[in-house]
Each structure stands twice: as C-alpha cells, then as structure tokens.
N, C-alpha and C positions, 0 to 999 in steps of 0.2 A: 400468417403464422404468428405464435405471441414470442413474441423477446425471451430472449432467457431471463430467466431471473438471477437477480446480485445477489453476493454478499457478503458484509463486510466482516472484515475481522480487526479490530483496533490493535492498537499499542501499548505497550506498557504501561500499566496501571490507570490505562483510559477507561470509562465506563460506561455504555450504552449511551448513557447523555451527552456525552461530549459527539455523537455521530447525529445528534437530533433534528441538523438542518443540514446535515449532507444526505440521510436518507431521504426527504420527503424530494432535495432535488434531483436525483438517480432514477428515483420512481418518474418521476414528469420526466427525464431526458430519455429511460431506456423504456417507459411505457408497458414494465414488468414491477413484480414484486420485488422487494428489496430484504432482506432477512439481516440483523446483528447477531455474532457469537456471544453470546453471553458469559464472558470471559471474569472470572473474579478477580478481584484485588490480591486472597491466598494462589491462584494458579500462574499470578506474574509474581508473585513474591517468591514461587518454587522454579521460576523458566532461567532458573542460572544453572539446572539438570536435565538431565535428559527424561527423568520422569516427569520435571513439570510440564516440558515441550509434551511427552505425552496423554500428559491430562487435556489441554490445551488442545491438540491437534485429532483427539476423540471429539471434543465440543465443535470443533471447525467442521467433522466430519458428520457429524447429527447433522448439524445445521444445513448442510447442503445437502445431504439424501434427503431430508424435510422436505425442501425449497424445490428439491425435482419431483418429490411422491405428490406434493399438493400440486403443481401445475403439470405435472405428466412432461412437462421438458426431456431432453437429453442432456443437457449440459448446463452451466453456472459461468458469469462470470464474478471472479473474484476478487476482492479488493481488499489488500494490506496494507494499515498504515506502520508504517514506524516498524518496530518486530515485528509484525503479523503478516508484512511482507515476505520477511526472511521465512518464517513459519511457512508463509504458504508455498515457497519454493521446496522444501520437505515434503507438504502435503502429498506434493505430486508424482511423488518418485511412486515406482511398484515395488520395491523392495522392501524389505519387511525394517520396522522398527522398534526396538523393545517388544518384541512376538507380535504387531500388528503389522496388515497391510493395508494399505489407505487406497495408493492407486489414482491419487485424484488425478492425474492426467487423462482417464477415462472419463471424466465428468466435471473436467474444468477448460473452456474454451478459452478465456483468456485470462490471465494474471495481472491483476495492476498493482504495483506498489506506490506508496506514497511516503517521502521521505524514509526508506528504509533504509539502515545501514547495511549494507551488501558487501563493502568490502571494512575488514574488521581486521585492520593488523595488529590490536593489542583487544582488544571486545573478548567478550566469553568462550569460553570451549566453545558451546553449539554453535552458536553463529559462525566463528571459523569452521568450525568442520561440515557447516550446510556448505561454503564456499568453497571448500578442498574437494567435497562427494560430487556437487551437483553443480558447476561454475555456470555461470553465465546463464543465458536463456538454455538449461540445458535438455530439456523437454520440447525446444521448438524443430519443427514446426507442428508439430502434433498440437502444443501448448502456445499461444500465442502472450508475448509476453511487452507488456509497457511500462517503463520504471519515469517517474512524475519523481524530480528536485526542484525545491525552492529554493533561488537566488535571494535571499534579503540579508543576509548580514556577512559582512568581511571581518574574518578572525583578527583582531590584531593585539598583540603580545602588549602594549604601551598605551590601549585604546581605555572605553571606558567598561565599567563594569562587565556588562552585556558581551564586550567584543573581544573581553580576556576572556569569557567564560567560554567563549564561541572558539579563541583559540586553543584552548585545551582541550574542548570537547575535539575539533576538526583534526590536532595532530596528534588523539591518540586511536580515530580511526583510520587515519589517513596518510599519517606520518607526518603533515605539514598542518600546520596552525594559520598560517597566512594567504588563506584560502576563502571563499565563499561558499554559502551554505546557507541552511533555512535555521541558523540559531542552534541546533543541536547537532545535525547531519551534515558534511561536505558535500558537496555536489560529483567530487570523485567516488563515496562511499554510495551514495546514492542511484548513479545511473551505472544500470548493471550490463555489460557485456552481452550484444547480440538482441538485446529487449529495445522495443522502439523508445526512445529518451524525448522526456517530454519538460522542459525546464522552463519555469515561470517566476520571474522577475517579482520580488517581494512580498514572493510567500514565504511566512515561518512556518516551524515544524506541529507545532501544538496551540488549541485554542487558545486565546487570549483575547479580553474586550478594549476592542480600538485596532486591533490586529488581524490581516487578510491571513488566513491556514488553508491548508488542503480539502477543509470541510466547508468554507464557507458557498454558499450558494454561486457568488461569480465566478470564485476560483473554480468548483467542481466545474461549472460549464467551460472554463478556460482547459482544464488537461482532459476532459469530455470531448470537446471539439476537435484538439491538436490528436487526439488518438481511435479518430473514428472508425479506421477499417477496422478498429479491434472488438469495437466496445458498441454500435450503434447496427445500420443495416449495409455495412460496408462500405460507405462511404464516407470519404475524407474531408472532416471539417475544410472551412480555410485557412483557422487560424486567427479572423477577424469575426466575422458575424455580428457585428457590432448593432445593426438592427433587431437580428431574431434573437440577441441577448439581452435586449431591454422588453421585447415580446415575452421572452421569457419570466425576465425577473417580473413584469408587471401583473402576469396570469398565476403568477405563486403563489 
C-alpha cells in the first residue's frame, strides 16, 4: 500500500525555503509525497485575526485535498511548525469557522507539531482560544497526535543576550522565564496534553547556519524515529538507530 502523503505547514513568516531539506527528508523516511502550504508573508502578517487564521486554513485545506486527489489516499499526515501546529489543531475540528467547515480530522491521520506554542497564557486571541475550544489531543484517538520540543537553550533573566531574550519569550507563554526551550518556545508550551511528546536535546526553534532545528535532516530522522507508530508503518523507532542514521544521511 503507498504511505500517506505529508504535509507541511510552516510558521510564522517562514517561507517554503526554510522547509527545503526537511522535505526532500520526509519524502525518503515516509516513502510518499510530501506537499508545502504555500503560506505568505501578508497571510502571517493578518494570523493576529481570525480572518487571517481563515485565509491560512483554506490554503492548508487546498493543499491536502490536492495531496489525496493526486495519490487517491484517504488520509495525510500533517506537520506544524511553530503556529502551523496550533493552526492545525483548528484544522481539525468539524465545527464550522467563520461560515466554513474544514473537518480535517476526516482526512488527517496524524498531527505533528514542532516547537508550537500550545499553551499561550499571555499569546494572541486565536491561539488562546484554539486551547480553550479544543485542549489537548482533543480529536484523539480518531486524530493521532505528536507534539516534538527542542531542549537547547535555558531562559535566564542575568544570562547573555540570547538567554534573556529566551526568558521573556518562555515567561510570557508559560509564565516562567527560567525554563528550557528551543530559543523561542518552552518546552511546557510545547508539549501538548494527551499528544505523544517527543523532546530532543539541542534543537532550536528556527533555521539558523551552524545551528541543529526541526528541519534539519538528522533532527527530522531523530522525532521521525522517537514517533513511529504515528508517522511510519506502525512501528516504533528505537530511539537509537544510530547505523540506519548514517545509511540514511549517506543515501541523501
């Protein structure tokens, strides 16, 4: 039978580029097609309303009817980084939103997010109120759900640049500054309630050159492997693989 096909939906004011070596490695791990939402720079400039989450979550929904019309599929698995996660926990409800109905838990197997904030005690309207409507994996187990945070940087209020900016970011979604996180996201805000938690040690939130993120080739095979009933043919990495991870990266 062929793999479902992915696909991804980036993060705020991310743009197809920034996903260019996490696609080509999703294609080689889930042995399907892989689709990007082609999200603009004005439709994350408008996601502080709920019209922009609209525009946005029409483009999310093209994209995956697309992804199943061209390969005859029943289902997609989904990938949000950063907001796109949050976005796609909305996706899924059958409820109507701004006069649509999406319904993606009809046609979305699994959910992964990556570094998304999920818990948002001072964040924007929508984000708090996706987490008031719809908490936790609240679609499972119909929806199967995996929430990926990077461990690499400690907030701290007296540190240097980097790690005051990490504790402002961490204590105003989280309430506490002196915490760990991928640089932007806690690791509290990140791993969401009821979703299997997949947490990798010195990954940051956003590309950066000299820097391991959620897109790079070894990390996607690292929360790829720790999340395999969800995401592969049901079966669960080890967590190591440390041979077929250099099989892999060498065949790239």
């Amino acid at each position: 039978m062929p793999s479902d096909p992915l696909v991804i939906l980036g993060g705020s004011f991310a743009t197809g580029r920034d996903y260019w070596e996490m696609r080509p490695a999703l294609e080689k791990l889930s042995r399907g097609p892989v689709s990007i939402v082609q999200v603009t720079r004005l439709d994350w400039a408008l996601s502080l309303t709920g019209f922009g989450w609209a525009r946005i979550l029409k483009k999310l929904d093209t994209t995956v009817r697309r992804a199943l019309g061209e390969t005859g599929a029943a289902k997609v698995v989904l990938v949000g980084h950063s907001l796109g996660g949050v976005i796609g926990r909305l996706y899924l409800s059958p409820r109507p939103f701004r006069g649509h109905v999406y319904a993606g838990r009809d046609v979305v197997r699994c959910l992964v997010t990556l570094g998304s904030p999920h818990l948002n005690r001072r964040g924007s309207f929508m984000r708090r109120w996706v987490g008031r409507k719809y908490p936790g994996a609240y679609f499972a187990p119909e929806v199967q759900y995996v929430a990926v945070a990077g461990k690499a940087l400690l907030g701290d209020r007296n540190g240097s640049r980097e790690e005051r900016a990490a504790f402002r970011g961490y204590r105003h979604l989280c309430g506490r500054g002196d915490v760990w996180g991928d640089g932007t996201v806690p690791l509290a805000s990140a791993l969401l309630e009821g979703a299997l938690p997949v947490v990798l040690d010195g990954v940051f939130h956003s590309p950066r050159r000299g820097r391991r993120w959620y897109g790079n080739t070894r990390t996607v095979w690292r929360w790829w492997d720790a999340a395999g009933p969800c995401l592969a043919d049901g079966e669960k990495g080890d967590g190591a693989g440390d041979e077929r991870l250099d099989l892999f990266l060498t065949n790239s």
